[in-house]
C-alpha positions in Angstrom: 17.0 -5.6 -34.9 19.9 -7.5 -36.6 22.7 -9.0 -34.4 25.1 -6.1 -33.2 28.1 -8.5 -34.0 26.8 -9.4 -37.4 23.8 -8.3 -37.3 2.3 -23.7 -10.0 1.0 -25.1 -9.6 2.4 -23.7 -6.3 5.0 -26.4 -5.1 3.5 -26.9 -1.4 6.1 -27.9 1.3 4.7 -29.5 4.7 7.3 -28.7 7.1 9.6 -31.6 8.9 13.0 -32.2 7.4 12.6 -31.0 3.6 15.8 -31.1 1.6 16.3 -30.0 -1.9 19.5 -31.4 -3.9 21.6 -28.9 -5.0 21.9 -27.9 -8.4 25.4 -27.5 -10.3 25.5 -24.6 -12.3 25.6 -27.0 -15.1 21.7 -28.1 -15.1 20.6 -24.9 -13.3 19.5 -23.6 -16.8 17.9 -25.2 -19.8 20.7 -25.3 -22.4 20.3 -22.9 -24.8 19.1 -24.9 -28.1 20.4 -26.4 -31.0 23.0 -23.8 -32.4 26.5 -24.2 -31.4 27.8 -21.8 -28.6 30.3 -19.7 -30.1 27.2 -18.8 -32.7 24.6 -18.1 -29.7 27.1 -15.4 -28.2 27.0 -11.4 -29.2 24.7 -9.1 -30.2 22.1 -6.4 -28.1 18.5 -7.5 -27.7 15.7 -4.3 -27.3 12.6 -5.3 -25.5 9.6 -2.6 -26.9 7.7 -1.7 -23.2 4.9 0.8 -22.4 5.9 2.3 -19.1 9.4 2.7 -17.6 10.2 1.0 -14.6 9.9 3.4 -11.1 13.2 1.8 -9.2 16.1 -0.7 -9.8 15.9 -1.2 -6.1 13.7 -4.4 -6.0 12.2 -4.6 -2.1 10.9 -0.9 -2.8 8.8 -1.9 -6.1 5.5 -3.7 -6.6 5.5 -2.7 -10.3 5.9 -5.2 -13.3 8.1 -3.0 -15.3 10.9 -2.5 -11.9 10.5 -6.2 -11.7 11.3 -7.3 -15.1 14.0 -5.4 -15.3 15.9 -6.3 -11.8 15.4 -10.0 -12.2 18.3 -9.8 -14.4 19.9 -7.9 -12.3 19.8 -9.4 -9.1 18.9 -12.9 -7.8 17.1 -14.6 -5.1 17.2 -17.7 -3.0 15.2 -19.6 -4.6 13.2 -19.0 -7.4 10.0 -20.5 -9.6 10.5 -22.1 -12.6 8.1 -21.8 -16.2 5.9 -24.7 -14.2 5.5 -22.6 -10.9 7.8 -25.3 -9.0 10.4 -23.9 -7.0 14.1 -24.3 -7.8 17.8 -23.3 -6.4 18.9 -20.2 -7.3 21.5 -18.4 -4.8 20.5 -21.2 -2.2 21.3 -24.9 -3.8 19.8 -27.2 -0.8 17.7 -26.4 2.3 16.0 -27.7 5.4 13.9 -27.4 8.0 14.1 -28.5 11.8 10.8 -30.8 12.4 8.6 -27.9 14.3 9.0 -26.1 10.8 11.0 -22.9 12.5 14.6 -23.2 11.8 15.7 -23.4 8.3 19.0 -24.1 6.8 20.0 -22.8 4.0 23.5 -23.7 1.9 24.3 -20.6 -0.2 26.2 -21.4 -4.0 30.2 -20.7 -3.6 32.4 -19.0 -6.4 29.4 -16.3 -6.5 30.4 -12.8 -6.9 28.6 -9.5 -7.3 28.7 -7.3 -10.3 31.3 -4.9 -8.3 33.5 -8.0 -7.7 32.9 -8.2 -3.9 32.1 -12.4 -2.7 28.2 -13.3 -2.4 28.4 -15.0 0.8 26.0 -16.0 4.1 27.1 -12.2 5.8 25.6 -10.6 2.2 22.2 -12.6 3.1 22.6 -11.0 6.4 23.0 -8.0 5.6 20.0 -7.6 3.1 17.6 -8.9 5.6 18.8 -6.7 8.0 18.8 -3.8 5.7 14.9 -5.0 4.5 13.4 -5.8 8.1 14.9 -3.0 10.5 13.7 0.1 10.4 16.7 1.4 12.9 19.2 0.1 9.9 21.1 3.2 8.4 20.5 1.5 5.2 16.4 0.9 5.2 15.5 3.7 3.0 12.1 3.5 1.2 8.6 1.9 2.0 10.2 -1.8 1.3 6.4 -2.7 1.1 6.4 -6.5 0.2 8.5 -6.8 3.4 5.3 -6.3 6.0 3.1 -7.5 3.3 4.7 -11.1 4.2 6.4 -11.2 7.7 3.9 -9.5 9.1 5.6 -5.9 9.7 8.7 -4.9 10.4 11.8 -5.8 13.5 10.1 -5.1 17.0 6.2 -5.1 15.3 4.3 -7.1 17.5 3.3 -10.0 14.4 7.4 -9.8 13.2 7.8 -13.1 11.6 11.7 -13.6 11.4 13.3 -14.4 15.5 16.8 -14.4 13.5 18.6 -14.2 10.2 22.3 -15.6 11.3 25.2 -17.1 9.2 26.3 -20.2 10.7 29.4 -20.1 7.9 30.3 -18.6 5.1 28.2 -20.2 3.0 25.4 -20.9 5.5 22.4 -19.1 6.2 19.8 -19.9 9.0 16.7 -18.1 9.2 14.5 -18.5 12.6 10.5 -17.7 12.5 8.4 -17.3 15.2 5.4 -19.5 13.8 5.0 -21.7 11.2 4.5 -19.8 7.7 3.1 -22.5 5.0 4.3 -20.1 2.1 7.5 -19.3 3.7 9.7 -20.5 1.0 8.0 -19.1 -1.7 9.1 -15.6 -0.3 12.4 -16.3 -0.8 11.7 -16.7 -4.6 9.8 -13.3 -5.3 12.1 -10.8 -7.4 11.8 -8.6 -4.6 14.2 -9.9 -2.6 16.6 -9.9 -4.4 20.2 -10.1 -3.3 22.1 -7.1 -3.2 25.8 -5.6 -2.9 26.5 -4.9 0.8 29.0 -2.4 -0.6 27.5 -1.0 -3.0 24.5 -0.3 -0.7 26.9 1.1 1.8 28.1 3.3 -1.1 24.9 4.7 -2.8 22.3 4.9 0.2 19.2 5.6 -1.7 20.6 5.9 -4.5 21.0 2.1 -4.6 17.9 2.3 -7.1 19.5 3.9 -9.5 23.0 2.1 -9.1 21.4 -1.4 -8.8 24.4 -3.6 -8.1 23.8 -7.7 -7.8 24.5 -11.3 -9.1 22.4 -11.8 -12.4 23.7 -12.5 -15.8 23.3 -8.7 -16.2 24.7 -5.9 -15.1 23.2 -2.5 -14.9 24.8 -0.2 -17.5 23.0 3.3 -18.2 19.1 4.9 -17.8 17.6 7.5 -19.6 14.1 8.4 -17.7 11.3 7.5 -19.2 13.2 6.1 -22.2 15.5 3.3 -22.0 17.8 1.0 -19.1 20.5 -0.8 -21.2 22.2 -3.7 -19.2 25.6 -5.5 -20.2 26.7 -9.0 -19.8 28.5 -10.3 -16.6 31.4 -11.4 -18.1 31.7 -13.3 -14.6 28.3 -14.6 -14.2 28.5 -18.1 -12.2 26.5 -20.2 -15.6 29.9 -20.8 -17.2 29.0 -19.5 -20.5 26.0 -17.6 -20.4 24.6 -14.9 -20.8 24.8 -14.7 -24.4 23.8 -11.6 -25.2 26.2 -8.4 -24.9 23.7 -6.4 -24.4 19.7 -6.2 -23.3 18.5 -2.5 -24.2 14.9 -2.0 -21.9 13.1 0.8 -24.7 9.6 2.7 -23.3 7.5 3.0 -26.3 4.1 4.1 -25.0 1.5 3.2 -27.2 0.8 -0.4 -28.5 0.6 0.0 -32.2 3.6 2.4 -32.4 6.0 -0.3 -30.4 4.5 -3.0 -33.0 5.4 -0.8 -35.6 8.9 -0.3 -34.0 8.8 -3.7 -34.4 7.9 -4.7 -38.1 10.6 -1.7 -39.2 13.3 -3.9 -36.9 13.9 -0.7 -34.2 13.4 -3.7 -31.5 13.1 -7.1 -31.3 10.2 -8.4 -28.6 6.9 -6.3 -28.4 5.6 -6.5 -24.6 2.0 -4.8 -24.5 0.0 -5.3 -28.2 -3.6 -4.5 -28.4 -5.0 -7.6 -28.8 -6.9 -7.1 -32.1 -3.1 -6.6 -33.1 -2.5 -11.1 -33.1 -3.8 -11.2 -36.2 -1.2 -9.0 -37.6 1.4 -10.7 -36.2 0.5 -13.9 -37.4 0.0 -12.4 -41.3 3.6 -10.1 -40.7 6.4 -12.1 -42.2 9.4 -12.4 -39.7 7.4 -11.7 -36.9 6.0 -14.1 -34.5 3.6 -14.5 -32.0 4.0 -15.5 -28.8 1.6 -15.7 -25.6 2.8 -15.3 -21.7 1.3 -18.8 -19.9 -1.9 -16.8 -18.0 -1.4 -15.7 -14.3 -2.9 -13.1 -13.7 -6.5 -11.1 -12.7 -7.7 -7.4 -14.0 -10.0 -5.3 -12.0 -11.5 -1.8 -11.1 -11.2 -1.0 -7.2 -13.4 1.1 -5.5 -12.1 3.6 -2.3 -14.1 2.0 0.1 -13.7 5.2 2.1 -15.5 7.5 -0.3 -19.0 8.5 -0.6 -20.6 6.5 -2.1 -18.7 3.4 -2.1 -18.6 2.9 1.2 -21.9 1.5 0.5 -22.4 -2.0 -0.4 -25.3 -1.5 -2.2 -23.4 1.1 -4.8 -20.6 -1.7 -5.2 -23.0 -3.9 -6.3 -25.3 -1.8 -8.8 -21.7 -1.2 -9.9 -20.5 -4.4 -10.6 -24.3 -5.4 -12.2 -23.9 -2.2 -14.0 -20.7 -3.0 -16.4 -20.9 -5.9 -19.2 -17.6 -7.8 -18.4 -18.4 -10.2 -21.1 -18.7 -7.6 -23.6 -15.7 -5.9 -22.3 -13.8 -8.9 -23.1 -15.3 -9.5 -26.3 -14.0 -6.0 -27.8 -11.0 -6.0 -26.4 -9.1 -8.7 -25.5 -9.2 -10.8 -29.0 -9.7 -14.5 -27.6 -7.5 -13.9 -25.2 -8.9 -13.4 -22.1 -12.5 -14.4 -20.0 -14.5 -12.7 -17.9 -13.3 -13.0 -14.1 -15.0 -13.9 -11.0 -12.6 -14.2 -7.9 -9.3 -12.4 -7.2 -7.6 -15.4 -7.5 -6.8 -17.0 -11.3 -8.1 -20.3 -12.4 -4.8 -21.6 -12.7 -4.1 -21.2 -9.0 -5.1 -23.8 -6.6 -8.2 -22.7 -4.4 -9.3 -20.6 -6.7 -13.1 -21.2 -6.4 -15.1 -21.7 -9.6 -18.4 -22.0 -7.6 -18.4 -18.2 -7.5 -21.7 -16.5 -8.6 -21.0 -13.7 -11.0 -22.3 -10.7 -11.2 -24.4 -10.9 -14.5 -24.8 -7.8 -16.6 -28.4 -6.6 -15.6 -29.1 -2.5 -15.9 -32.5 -2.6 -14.3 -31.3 -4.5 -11.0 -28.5 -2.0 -11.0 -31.1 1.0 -10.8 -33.0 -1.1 -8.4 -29.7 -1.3 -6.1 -29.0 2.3 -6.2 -32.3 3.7 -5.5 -32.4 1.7 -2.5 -28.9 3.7 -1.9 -30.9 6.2 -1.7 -29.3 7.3 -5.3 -31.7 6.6 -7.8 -30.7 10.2 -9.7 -27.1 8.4 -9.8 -23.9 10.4 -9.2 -20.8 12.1 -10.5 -17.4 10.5 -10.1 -13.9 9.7 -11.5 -12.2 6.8 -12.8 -9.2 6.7 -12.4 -6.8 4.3 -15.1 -3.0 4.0 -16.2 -2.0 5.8 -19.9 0.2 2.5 -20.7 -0.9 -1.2 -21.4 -0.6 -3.5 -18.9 -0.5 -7.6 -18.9 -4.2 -7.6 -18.0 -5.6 -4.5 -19.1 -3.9 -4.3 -22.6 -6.2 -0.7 -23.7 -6.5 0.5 -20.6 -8.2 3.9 -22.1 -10.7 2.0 -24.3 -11.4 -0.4 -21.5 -12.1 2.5 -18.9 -14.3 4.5 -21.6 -16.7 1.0 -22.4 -16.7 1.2 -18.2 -17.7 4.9 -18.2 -20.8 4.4 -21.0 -21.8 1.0 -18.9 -22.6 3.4 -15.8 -24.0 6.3 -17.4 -26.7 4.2 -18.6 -27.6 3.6 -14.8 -26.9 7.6 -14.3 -23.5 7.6 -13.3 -21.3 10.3 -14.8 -17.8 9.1 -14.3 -14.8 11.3 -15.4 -12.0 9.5 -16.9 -8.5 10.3 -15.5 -5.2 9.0 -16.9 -1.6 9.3 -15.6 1.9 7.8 -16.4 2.6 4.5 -14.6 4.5 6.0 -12.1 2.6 8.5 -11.3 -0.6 6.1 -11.2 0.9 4.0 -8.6 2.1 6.7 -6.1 -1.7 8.4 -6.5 -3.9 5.3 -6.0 -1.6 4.2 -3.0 -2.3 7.5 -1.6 -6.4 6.7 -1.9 -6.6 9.7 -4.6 -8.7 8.0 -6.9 -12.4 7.3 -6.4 -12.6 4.3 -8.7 -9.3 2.7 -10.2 -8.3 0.2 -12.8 -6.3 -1.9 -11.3 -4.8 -5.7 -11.9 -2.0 -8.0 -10.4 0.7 -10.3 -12.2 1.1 -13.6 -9.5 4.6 -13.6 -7.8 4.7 -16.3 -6.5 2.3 -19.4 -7.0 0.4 -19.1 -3.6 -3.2 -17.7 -2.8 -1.5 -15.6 -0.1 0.4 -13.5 -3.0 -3.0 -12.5 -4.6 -5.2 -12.0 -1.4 -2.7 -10.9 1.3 -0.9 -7.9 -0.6 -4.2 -6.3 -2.4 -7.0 -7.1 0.2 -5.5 -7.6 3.6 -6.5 -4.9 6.1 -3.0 -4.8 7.4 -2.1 -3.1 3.6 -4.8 -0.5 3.4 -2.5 1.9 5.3 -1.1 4.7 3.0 1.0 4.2 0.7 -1.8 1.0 0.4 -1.6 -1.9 -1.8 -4.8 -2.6 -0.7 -6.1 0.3 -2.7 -9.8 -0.3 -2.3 -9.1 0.2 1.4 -11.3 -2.8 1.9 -11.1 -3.4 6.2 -13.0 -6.3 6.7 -11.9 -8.4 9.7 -13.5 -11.8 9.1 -11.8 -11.5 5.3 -8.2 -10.5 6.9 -8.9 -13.6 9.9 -9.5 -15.8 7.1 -6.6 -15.4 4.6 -3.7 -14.9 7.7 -5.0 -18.2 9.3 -4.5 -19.7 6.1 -1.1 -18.1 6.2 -0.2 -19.9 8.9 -2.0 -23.2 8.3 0.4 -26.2 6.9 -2.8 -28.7 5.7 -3.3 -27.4 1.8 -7.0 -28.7 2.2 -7.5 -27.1 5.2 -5.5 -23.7 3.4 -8.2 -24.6 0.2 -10.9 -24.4 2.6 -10.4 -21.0 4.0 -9.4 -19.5 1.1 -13.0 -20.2 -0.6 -14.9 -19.1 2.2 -12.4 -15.9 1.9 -13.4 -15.5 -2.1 -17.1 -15.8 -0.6 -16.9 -13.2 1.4 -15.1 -10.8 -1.1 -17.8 -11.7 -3.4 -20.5 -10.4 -1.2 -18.6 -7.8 -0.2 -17.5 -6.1 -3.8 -14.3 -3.8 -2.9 -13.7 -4.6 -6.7 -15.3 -5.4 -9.9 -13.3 -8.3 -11.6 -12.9 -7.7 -15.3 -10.3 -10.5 -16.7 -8.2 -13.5 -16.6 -5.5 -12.7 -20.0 -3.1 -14.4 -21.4 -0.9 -11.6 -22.9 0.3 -11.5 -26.1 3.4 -10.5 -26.7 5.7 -10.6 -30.4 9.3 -11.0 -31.2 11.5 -11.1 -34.6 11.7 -14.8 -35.9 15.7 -13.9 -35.2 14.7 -14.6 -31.2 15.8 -17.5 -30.4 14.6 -19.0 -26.8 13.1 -16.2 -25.4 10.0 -17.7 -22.9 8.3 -15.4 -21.5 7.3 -16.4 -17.9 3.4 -16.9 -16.3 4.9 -14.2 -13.9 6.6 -11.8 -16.4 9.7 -13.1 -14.7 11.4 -13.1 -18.3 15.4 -14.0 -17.6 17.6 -13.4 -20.4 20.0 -16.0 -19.7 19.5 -18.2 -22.7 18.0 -16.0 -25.0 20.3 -15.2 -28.3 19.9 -14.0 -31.7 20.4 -16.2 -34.7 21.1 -14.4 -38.4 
C-alpha cells in the first residue's frame, strides 16, 4: 500500500539490591535507520491478520491477536527487548530491599495518557488495585493472567502482593509476601499494561472497547471482525516517534487470500502465510520475506476429564498414533521441528533429553486394547478456522491428525470455530481433543508451564485446557516459582517436563518460526520472538 502522504534468554535477577539505570527517552528506542526524519514521518500502515482480536482491555486477554494490538496501545513497566533481556519502559530504574520483598520502582515523568490525564505512581495504584481486588467497582472480567502469577486474587490465601503504595508521585513500591524469582518479568507481559484511571472510571467494561493508555498509538475506530485502525500520539513521550499516522489492524481470514491482498498492495505486512507460500514470496518482486525469531510450542490437548482420555493408556496410543514428523514435513515448509516438551528449545531448561513419542501404529493398537478399546472410539477434534504462529493450517494439520488415528480405529470428527469463539469453548472444557499452542510472554519456564498446566488454572474458564490435575507436576513448577538459584529452578523444571512426558495431557506437534511478508516499502518493521511487534520505528519509504 503506497504512503498515504505520497504514497531470552530470560534475564535472571537474584534478589539483593538490583538497580537498573534509567533510560532517557533518547536511547529507549533503536533510531529508526538511515533516512532522514522528516522523510520517515506520514503515511498508514495495514497489517493483513487471520482472526480479530477479542478485547482491547489487556489483563482480560490471553489471545495473540488482543495482544498485538494493545501493546501499542498501552505500556508496561518494564518490558523485553528483541534479545529477551528486560528493559525500562514506564519504570526507568528499580530495586529491591536485600530479603528480595520490597521493590522500588521510579516511574518516567512528563508521561501522559492518550486522554491527556498525567501517568503517575497513583495510575500504577490504581491498575493494580483495579486487577487484584475482586471488591474493586472497577474489576470487571476474568483478568486471568492475574491469578495465573500472584497466585489468586486480594484475600486468597497464596495472594502474592502485601502492598502496591506510591511513596511519591513518581514512586511506586510493591510489597510481596515471598520471594518470586520471575517477579519482574510480570511486570513486562503486555497484559499489564497501564491504563487510564479515568478513562476506566468512565467506560466500566466497556474499557475494552475504549482502550485508553500511553503507547505511541492511540485507539481510533473497530469494525468487528474486520479492522481496529489506531492513530499517532501526537504526544507520545519518544520526541519524534511514532512515524506513522496511521496503523490499520485488517482480518483477512484465509492465508493465501491475505497474501494475495498483499501482492495487489491492499496491505502492507502479511501475518499468518501457509508455509509452502515462502517460496512465493521470495520469487514475488517487491515483496519480502521475513521470519519471527522462534518462541513458541504447538500442540493437541486432551480433556483429561472425558472418557477416554482420562486414561493414560489412550494418551499415549494417541500420541504413538500421529506422525509429527510427517506432520511437519507437509506443512510447515522448513520451518518448524517436531516438538518434545512444552517448553521451546530456545528457553533455558528446556530439556532435550526428552524421549519422544515415535510414530509406531502397532504399539498404539497394543496400548489401546489394553484400554480395554481395541475396537477404537468415536470423538471430536476440536481446532481454530484461522492460522496461528504455530499451527499456520490449522484445518489441514487437524485432518493429517484425524487420518493418523483412524488408522488405529479412531473416528474423530473435525470441528472448527472463529478464534473467539474457540477460546471461550475450549476454556469451558467443550472440546474432547483441541489444537492448541502458546506464543512465550515472557522469557521464563514459569510463563509456559504455569498458565497451561498448573492445576490451579484448570478451573473454568481454564487455561489449562487439558484439565491436567496432577499434584507432584503443580509442586514441582510453583517451587520453582519461588526458588531464586537458576540451577536449582533448571532442576525442577526437567523433572517437571519428565513427568508431563509420562503423563501425556498433550501431544506436542511443533517448534515454528513463522513466516511472515511485508512490501519492500517497510522499512524497520521486526517482528518480535513474542509477537510483541511495536510500531514505533516502523515507516514507509517511496
Amino acid at each position: 500500500m503506497e504512503k498515504k502522504v505520497r504514497q531470552l534468554f530470560y534475564f535472571f535477577i537474584a534478589f539483593g539490591l538490583v538497580v537498573l539505570a534509567g533510560c532517557s527517552s533518547d536511547n529507549a528506542e533503536s533510531d529508526g535507520g538511515a533516512a532522514p526524519e522528516d522523510e520517515k514521518s506520514g503515511g498508514t500502515l495495514v497489517y493483513g491478520r487471520g482472526a480479530d482480536s477479542v478485547s482491547l482491555d489487556p489483563i482480560n486477554v490471553t489471545d495473540g491477536e488482543s495482544i498485538r494490538v494493545t501493546h501499542n496501545i498501552y505500556e508496561t513497566l518494564l518490558e523485553y527487548d528483541h534479545n529477551l533481556e528486560l528493559q525500562p519502559k514506564l519504570a526507568t530504574e528499580y530495586s529491591s530491599s536485600e530479603d528480595g520483598l520490597t521493590w522500588t520502582f521510579q516511574l518516567r515523568e512528563g508521561v501522559k495518557f492518550h486522554d491527556g490525564t498525567d501517568f503517575n505512581a497513583d495510575a500504577v495504584v490504581f491498575n493494580f488495585e483495579r486487577w487484584m481486588d475482586p471488591e474493586n467497582p472497577y474489576h470487571e472480567g476474568d483478568f486471568p493472567y492475574y491469578p495465573f502469577l500472584y497466585g489468586g486474587f486480594k484475600g486468597d490465601e497464596n495472594h502474592l502482593i502485601e502492598s502496591v503504595t506510591a511513596t511519591g508521585e513518581h514512586e511506586l513500591e510493591i510489597v510481596l509476601k515471598r520471594k518470586t524469582a520471575p517477579f519482574l518479568s510480570y511486570l513486562a507481559i503486555s497484559m499489564f499494561g497501564i491504563a487510564s484511571p479515568a478513562a476506566i472510571e468512565q467506560y466500566g467494561a466497556g474499557i475494552g472497547e475504549n482502550p485508553v493508555g500511553t503507547g505511541p498509538f492511540k485507539f481510533e475506530e473497530w469494525n468487528r471482525n474486520n479492522t481496529i485502525t489506531l492513530s499517532k500520539n501526537e504526544d507520545y513521550w519518544m520526541e519524534g516517534k511514532p512515524y506513522l499516522d496511521q496503523v490499520i489492524y485488517q482480518v483477512i481470514p484465509e492465508n493465501s487470500a491475505r497474501l494475495n491482498a498483499l501482492q495487489t498492495g491492499e496491505i502492507d505486512i502479511v501475518d499468518g502465510m501457509n508455509a509452502s507460500d515462502t517460496t512465493i514470496v521470495e520469487d514475488t518482486e517487491g515483496i519480502e520475506l521475513i521470519k519471527r525469531p522462534s518462541f513458541n510450542i504447538g500442540y493437541m490437548a486432551f480433556n483429561m476429564e472425558k472418557e477416554p482420555f482420562d486414561d493414560p493408556l489412550v494418551r499415549k496410543a494417541i500420541n504413538m498414533a500421529i506422525d509429527k514428523e510427517e506432520i511437519v514435513d507437509a506443512f510447515y515448509n522448513g520451518l518448524a521441528d517436531p516438538a518434545t516438551s512444552p517448553l521451546p528449545p530456545s528457553l533455558w531448561s528446556h530439556d532435550e533429553s526428552l524421549e519422544k513419542y515415535d510414530y509406531n501404529v502397532e504399539e498404539a493398537k497394543k496400548l489401546l486394547a489394553e484400554a480395554g478399546l481395541e475396537d477404537g472410539f468415536t470423538t471430536e477434534l476440536h481446532t481454530m478456522s484461522n492460522p496461528r504462529p504455530y499451527l499456520p493450517e490449522p484445518m489441514k494439520i487437524a485432518e493429517a491428525i484425524q487420518s493418523d488415528l483412524a488408522e488405529i480405529g479412531i473416528t474423530a470428527e473435525i470441528v472448527s470455530s472463529e478464534w473467539a469463539t474457540y477460546l471461550e469453548d475450549t476454556k469451558n472444557g467443550k472440546h474432547s481433543m483441541a489444537m492448541y499452542g502458546w506464543t512465550g510472554v515472557m522469557a521464563d519456564p514459569d510463563n509456559f508451564l504455569y498458565p497451561n498446566l498448573s492445576k490451579t488454572n484448570a478451573e473454568v474458564p481454564a487455561q489449562n485446557i487439558a484439565f491436567y490435575k496432577s499434584d507432584e507436576f503443580t509442586s514441582l513448577i510453583t517451587e520453582a516459582r519461588e526458588t531464586i538459584d537458576q540451577d536449582k529452578r533448571t532442576e525442577l523444571y526437567q523433572e517437571a517436563q519428565q513427568l508431563f512426558q509420562e503423563d501425556a495431557p498433550w501431544v506436542m506437534l511443533a517448534y515454528t518460526t513463522p513466516p511472515l511478508a511485508q512490501s519492500d516499502y517497510v522499512e524497520d518493521y521486526n517482528p518480535h520472538p513474542m509477537s510483541n511487534d511495536l510500531m514505533t520505528d516502523v515507516y514507509l519509504s517511496n
